[in-house]
Backbone as XML, in Angstrom:
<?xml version="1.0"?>
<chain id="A" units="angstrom">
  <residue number="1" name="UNK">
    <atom name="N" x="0.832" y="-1.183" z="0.000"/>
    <atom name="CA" x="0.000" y="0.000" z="0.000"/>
    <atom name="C" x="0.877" y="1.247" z="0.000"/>
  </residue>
  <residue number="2" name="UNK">
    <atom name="N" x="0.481" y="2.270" z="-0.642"/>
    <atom name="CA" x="1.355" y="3.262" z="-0.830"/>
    <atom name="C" x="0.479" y="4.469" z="0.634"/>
  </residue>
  <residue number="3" name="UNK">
    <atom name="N" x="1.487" y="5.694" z="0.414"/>
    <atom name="CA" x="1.286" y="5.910" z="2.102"/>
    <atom name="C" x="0.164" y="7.189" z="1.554"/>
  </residue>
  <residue number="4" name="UNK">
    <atom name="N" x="-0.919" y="6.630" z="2.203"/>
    <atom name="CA" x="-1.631" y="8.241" z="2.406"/>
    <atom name="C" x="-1.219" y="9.010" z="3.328"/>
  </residue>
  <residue number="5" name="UNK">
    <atom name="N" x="-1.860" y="10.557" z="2.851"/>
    <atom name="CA" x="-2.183" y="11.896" z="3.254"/>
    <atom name="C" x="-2.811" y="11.666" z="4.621"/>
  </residue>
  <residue number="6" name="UNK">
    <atom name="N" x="-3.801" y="10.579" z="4.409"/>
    <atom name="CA" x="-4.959" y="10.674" z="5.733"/>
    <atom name="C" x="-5.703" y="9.791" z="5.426"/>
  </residue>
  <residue number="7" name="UNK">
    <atom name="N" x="-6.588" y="9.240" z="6.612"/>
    <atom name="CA" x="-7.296" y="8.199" z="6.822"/>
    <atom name="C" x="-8.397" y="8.539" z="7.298"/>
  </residue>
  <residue number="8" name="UNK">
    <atom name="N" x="-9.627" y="8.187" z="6.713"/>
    <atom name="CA" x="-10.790" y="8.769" z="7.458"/>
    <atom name="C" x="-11.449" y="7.802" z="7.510"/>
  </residue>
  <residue number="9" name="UNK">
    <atom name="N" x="-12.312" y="7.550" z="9.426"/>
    <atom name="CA" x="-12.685" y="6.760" z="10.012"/>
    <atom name="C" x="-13.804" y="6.940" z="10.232"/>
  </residue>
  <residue number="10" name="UNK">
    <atom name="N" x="-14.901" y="6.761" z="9.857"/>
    <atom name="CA" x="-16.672" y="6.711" z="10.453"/>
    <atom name="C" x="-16.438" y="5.948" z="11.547"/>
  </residue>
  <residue number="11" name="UNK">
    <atom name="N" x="-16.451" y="6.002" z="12.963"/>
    <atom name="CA" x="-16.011" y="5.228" z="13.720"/>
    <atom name="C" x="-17.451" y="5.352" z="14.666"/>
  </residue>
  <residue number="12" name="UNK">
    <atom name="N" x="-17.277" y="4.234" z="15.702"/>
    <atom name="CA" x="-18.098" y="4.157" z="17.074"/>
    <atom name="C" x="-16.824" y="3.809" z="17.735"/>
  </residue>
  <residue number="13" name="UNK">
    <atom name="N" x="-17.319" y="5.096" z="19.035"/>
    <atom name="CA" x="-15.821" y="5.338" z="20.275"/>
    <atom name="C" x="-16.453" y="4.495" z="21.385"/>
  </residue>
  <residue number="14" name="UNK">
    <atom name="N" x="-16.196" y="3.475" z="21.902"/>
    <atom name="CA" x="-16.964" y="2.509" z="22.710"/>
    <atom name="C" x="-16.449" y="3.880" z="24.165"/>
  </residue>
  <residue number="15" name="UNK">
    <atom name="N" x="-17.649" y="2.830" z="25.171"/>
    <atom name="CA" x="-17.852" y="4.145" z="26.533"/>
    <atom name="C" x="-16.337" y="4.145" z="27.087"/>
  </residue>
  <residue number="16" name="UNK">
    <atom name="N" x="-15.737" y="3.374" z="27.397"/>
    <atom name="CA" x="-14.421" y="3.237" z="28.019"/>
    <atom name="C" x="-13.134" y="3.561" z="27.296"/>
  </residue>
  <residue number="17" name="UNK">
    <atom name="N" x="-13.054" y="4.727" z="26.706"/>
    <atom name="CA" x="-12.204" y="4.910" z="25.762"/>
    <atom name="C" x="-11.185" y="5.002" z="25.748"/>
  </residue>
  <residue number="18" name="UNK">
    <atom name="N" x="-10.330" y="5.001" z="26.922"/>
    <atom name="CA" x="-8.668" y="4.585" z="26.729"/>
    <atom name="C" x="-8.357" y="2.861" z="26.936"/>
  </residue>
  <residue number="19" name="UNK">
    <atom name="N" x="-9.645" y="2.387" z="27.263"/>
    <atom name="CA" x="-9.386" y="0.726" z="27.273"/>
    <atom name="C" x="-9.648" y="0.261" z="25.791"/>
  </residue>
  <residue number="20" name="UNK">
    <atom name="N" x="-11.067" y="0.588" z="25.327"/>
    <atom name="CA" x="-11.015" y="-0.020" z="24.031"/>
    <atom name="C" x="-11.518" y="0.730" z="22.156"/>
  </residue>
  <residue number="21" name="UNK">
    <atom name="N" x="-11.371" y="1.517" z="22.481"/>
    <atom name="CA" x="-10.878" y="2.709" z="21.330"/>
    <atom name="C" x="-12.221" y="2.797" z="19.791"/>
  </residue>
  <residue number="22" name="UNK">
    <atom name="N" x="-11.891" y="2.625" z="18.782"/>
    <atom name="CA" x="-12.054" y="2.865" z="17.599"/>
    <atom name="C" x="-12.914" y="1.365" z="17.167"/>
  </residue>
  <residue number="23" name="UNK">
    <atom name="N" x="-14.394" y="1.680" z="16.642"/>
    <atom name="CA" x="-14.769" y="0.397" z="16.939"/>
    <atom name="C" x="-15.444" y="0.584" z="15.310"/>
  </residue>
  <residue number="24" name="UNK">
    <atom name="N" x="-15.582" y="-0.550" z="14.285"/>
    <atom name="CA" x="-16.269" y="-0.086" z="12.682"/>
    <atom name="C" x="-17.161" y="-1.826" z="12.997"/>
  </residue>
  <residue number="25" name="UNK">
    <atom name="N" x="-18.243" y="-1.861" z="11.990"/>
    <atom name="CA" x="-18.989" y="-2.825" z="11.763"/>
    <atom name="C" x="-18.605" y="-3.945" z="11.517"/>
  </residue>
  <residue number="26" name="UNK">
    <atom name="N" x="-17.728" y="-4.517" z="10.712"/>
    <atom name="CA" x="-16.947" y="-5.765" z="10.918"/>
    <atom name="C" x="-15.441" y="-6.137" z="11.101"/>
  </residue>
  <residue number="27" name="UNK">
    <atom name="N" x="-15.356" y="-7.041" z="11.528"/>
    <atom name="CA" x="-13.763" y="-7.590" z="11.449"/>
    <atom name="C" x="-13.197" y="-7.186" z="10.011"/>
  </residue>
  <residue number="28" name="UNK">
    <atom name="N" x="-13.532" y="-7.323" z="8.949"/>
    <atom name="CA" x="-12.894" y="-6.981" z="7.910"/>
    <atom name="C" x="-12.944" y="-5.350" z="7.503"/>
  </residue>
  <residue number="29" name="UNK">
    <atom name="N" x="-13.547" y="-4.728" z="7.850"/>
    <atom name="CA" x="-13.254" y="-3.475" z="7.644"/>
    <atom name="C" x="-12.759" y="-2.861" z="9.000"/>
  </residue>
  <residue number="30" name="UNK">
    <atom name="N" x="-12.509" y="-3.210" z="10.178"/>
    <atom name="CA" x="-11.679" y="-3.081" z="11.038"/>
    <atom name="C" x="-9.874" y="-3.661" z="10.916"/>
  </residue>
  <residue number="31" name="UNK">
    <atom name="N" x="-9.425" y="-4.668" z="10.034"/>
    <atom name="CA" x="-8.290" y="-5.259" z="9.748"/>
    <atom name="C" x="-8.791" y="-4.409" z="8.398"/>
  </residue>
  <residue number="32" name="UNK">
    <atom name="N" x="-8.744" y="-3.412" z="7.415"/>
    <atom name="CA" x="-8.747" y="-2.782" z="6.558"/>
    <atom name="C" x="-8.025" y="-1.475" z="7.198"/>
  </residue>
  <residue number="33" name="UNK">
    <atom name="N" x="-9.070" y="-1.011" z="7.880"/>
    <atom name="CA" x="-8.851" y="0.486" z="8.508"/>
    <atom name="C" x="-7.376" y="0.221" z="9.164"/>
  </residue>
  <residue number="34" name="UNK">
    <atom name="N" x="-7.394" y="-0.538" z="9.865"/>
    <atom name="CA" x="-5.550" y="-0.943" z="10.748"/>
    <atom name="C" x="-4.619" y="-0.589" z="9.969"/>
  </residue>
  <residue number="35" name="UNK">
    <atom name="N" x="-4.914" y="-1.392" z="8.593"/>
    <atom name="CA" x="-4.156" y="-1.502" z="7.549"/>
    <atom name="C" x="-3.709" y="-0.463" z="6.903"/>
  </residue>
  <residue number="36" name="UNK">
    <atom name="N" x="-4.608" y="0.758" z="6.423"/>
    <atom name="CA" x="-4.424" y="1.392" z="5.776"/>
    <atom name="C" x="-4.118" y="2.792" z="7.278"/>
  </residue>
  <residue number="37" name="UNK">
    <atom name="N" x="-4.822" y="2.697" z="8.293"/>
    <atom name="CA" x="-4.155" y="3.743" z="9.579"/>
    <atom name="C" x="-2.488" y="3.525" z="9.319"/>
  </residue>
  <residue number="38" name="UNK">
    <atom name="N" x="-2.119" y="2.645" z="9.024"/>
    <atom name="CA" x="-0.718" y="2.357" z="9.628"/>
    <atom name="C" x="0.812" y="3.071" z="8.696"/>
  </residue>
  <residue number="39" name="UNK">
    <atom name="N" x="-0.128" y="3.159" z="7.580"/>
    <atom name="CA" x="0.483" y="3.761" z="6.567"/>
    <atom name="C" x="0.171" y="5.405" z="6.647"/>
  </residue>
  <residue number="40" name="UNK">
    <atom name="N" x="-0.693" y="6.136" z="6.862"/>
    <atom name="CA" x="-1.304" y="7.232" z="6.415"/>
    <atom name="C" x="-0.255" y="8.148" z="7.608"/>
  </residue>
  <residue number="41" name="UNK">
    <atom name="N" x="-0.461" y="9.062" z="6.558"/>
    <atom name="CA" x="0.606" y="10.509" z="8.358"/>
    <atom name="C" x="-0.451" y="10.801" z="8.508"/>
  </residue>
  <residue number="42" name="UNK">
    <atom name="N" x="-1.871" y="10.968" z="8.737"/>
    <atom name="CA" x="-3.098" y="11.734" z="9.263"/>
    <atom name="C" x="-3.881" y="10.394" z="9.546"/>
  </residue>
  <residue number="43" name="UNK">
    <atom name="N" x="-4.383" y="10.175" z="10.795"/>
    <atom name="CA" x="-5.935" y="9.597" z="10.928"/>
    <atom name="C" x="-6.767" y="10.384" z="11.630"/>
  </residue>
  <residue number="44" name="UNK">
    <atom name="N" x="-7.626" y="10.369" z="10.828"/>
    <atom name="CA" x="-9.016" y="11.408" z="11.654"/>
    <atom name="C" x="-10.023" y="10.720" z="11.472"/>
  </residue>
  <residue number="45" name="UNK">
    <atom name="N" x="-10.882" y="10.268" z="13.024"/>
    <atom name="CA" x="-11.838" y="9.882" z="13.354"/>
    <atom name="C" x="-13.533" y="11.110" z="12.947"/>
  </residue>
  <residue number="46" name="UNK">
    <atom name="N" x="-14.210" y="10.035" z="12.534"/>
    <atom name="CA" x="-15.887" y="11.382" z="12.389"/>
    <atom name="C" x="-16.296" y="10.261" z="13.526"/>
  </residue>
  <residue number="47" name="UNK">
    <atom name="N" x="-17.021" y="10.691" z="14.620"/>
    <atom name="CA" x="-17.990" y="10.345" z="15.143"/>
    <atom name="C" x="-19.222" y="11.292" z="15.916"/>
  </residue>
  <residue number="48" name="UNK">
    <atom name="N" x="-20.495" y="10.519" z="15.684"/>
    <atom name="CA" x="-21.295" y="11.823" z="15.814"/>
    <atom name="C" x="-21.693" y="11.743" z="16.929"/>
  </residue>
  <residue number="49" name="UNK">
    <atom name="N" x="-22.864" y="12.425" z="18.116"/>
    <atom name="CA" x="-23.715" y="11.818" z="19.206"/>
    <atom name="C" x="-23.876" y="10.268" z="19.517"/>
  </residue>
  <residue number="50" name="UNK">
    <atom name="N" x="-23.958" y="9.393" z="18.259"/>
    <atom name="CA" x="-25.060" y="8.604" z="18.274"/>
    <atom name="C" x="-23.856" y="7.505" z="17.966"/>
  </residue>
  <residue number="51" name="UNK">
    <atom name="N" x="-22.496" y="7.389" z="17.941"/>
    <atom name="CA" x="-21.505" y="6.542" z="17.695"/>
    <atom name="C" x="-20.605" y="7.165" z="19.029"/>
  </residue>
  <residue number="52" name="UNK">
    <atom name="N" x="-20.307" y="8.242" z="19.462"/>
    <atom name="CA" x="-19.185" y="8.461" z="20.509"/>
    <atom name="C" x="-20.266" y="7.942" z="21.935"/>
  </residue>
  <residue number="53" name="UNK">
    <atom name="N" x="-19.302" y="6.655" z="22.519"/>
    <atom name="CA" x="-19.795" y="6.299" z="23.778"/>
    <atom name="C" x="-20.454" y="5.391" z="23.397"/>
  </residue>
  <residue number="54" name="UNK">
    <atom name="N" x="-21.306" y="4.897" z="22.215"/>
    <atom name="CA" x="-21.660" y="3.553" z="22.124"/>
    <atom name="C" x="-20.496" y="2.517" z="21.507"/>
  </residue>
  <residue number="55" name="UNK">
    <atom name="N" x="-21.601" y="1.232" z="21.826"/>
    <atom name="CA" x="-20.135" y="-0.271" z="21.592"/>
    <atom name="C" x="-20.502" y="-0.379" z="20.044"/>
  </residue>
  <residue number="56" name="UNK">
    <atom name="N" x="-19.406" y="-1.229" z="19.405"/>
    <atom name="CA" x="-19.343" y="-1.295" z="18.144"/>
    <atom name="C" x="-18.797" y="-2.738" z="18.151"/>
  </residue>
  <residue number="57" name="UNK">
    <atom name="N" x="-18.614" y="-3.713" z="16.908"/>
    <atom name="CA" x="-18.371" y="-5.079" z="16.657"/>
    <atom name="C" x="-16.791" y="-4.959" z="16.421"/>
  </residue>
  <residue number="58" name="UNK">
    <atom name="N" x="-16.306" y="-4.052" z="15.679"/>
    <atom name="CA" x="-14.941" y="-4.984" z="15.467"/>
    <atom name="C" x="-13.646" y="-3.780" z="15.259"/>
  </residue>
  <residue number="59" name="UNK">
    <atom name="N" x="-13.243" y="-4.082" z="16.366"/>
    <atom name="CA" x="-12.019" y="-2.570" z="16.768"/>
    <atom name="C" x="-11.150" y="-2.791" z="15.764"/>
  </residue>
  <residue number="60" name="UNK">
    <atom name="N" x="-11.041" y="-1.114" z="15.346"/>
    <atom name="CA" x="-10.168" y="-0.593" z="14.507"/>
    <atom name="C" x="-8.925" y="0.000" z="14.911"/>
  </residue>
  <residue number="61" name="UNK">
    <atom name="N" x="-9.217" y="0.156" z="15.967"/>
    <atom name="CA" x="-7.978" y="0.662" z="16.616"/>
    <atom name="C" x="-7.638" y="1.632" z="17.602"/>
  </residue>
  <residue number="62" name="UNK">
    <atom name="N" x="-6.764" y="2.067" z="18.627"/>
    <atom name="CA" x="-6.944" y="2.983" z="19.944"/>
    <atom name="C" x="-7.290" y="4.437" z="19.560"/>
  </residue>
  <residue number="63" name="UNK">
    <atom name="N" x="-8.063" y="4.734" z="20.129"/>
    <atom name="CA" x="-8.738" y="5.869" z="20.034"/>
    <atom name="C" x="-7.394" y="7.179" z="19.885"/>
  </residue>
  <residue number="64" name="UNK">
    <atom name="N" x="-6.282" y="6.814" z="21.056"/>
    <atom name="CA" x="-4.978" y="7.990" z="21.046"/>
    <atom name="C" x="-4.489" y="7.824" z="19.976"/>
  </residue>
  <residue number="65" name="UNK">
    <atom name="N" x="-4.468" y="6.814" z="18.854"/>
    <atom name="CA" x="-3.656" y="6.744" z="17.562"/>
    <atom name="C" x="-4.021" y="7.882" z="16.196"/>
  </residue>
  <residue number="66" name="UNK">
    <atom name="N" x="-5.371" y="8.141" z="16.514"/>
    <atom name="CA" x="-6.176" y="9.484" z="16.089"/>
    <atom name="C" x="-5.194" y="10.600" z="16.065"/>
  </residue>
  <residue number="67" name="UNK">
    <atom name="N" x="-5.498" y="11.339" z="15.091"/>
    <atom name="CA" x="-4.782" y="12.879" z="14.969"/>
    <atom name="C" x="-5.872" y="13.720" z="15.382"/>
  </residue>
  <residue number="68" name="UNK">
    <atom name="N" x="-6.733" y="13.679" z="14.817"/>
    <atom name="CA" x="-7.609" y="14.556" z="14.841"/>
    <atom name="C" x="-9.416" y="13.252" z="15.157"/>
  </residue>
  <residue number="69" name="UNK">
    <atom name="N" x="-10.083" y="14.370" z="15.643"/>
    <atom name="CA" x="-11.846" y="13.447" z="16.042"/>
    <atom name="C" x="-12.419" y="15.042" z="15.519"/>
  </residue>
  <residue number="70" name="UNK">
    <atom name="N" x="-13.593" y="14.475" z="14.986"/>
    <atom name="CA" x="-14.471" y="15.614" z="14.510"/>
    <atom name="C" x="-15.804" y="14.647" z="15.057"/>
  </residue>
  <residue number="71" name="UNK">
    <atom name="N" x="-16.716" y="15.793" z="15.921"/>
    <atom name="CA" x="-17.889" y="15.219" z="16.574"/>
    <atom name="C" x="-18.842" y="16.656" z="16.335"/>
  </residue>
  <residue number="72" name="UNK">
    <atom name="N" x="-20.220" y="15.962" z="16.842"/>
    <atom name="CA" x="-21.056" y="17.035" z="16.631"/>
    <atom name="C" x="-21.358" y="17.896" z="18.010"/>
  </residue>
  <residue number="73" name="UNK">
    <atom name="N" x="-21.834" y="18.751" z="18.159"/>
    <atom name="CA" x="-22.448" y="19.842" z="19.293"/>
    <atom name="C" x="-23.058" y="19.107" z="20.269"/>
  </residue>
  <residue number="74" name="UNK">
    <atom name="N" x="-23.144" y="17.955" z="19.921"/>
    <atom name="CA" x="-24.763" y="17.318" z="21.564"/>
    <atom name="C" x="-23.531" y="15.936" z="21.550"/>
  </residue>
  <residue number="75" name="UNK">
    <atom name="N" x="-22.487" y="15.971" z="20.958"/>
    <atom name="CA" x="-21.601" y="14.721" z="21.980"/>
    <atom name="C" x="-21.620" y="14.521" z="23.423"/>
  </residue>
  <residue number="76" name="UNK">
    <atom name="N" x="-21.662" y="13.938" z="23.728"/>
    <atom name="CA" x="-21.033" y="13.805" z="25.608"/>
    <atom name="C" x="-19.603" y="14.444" z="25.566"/>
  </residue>
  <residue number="77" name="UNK">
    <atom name="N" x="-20.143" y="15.735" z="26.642"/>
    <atom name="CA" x="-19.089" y="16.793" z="26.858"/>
    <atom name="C" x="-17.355" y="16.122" z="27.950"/>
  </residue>
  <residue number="78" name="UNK">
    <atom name="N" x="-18.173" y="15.049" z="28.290"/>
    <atom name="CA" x="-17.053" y="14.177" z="29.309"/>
    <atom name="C" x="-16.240" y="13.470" z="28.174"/>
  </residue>
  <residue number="79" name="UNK">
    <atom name="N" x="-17.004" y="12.760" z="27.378"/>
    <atom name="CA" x="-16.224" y="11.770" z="26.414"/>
    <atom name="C" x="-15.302" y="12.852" z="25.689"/>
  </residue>
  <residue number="80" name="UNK">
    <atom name="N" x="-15.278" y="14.043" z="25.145"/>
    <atom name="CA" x="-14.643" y="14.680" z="24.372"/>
    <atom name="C" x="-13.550" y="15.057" z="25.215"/>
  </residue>
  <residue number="81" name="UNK">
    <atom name="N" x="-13.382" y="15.371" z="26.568"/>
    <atom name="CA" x="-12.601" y="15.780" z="27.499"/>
    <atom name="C" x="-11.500" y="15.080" z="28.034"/>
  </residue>
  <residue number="82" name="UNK">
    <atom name="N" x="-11.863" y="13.204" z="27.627"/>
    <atom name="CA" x="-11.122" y="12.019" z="27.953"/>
    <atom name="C" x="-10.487" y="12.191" z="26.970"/>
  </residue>
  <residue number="83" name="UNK">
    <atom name="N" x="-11.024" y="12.321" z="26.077"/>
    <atom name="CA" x="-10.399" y="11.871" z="24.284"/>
    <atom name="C" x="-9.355" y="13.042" z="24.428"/>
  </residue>
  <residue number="84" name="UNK">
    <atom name="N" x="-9.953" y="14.431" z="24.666"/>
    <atom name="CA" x="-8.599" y="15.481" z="24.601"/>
    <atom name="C" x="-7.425" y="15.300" z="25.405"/>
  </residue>
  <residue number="85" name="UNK">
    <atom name="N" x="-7.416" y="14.315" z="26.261"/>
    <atom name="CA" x="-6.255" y="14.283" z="27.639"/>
    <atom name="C" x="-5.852" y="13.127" z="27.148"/>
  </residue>
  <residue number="86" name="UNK">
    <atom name="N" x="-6.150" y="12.449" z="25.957"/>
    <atom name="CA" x="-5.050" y="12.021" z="24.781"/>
    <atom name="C" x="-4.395" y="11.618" z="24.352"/>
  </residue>
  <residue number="87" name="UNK">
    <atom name="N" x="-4.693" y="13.118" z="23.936"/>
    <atom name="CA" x="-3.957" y="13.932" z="22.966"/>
    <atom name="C" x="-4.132" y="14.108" z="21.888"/>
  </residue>
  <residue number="88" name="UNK">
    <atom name="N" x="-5.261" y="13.944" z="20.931"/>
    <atom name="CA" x="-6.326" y="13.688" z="20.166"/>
    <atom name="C" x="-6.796" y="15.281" z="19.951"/>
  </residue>
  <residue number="89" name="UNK">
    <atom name="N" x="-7.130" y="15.704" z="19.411"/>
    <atom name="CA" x="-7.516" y="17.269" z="19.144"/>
    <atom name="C" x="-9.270" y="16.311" z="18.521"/>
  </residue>
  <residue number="90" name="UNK">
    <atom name="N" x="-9.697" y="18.040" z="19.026"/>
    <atom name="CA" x="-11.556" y="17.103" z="18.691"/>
    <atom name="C" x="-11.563" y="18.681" z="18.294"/>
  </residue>
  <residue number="91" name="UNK">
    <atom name="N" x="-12.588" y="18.679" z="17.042"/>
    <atom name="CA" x="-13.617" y="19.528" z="16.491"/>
    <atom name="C" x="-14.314" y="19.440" z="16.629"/>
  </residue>
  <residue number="92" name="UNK">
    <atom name="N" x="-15.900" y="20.284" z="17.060"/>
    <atom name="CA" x="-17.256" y="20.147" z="17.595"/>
    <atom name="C" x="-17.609" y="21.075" z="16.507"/>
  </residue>
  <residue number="93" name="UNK">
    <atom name="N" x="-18.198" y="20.323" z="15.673"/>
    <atom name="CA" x="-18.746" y="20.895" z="14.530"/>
    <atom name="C" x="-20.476" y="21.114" z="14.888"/>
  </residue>
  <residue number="94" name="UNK">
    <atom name="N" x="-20.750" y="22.659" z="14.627"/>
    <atom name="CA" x="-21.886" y="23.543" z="14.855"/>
    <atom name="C" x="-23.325" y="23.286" z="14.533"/>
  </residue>
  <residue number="95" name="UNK">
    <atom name="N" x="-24.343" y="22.475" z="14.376"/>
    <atom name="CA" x="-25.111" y="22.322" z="13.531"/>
    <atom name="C" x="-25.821" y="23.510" z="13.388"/>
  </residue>
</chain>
């Protein structure tokens, strides 16, 4: 694989987020995302209300390996606060 720019993750951030991180719908697109995170100089997580803090099937990978998280305005103001202490930079995008 040649190296990307950046990696972008539709992710679910399970509730315990320095234990178990970056969570996508299956094992195979979780061993995809790994794959291609590992190469890229940028990974940036999207997760919205309705994915940050819920569980997901098949981890993609630790949430601190993130460069950047872009979430929406009604996230859980605690979860964004864990995620920033990091080291993870979060955008709270305005609706």
């Amino acid at each position: 694989m040649d190296k990307y720019s950046s990696f972008l993750f539709q992710n679910g951030i399970k509730q315990n987020i320095i234990e178990f991180g970056v969570f996508v719908a299956t094992p195979e697109v979780g061993a995809f995302g790994r794959a291609v995170a590992q190469v890229s100089r940028r990974r940036i997580g999207i997760a919205t209300l309705h994915s940050l803090g819920n569980d997901g099937f098949a981890k993609a990978g630790r949430i601190e390996d993130l460069d950047l998280l872009i979430t929406d305005q009604d996230a859980d103001p605690e979860a964004i606060v864990r995620i920033e202490a990091l080291g993870v930079k979060v955008i709270v995008a305005q609706l």
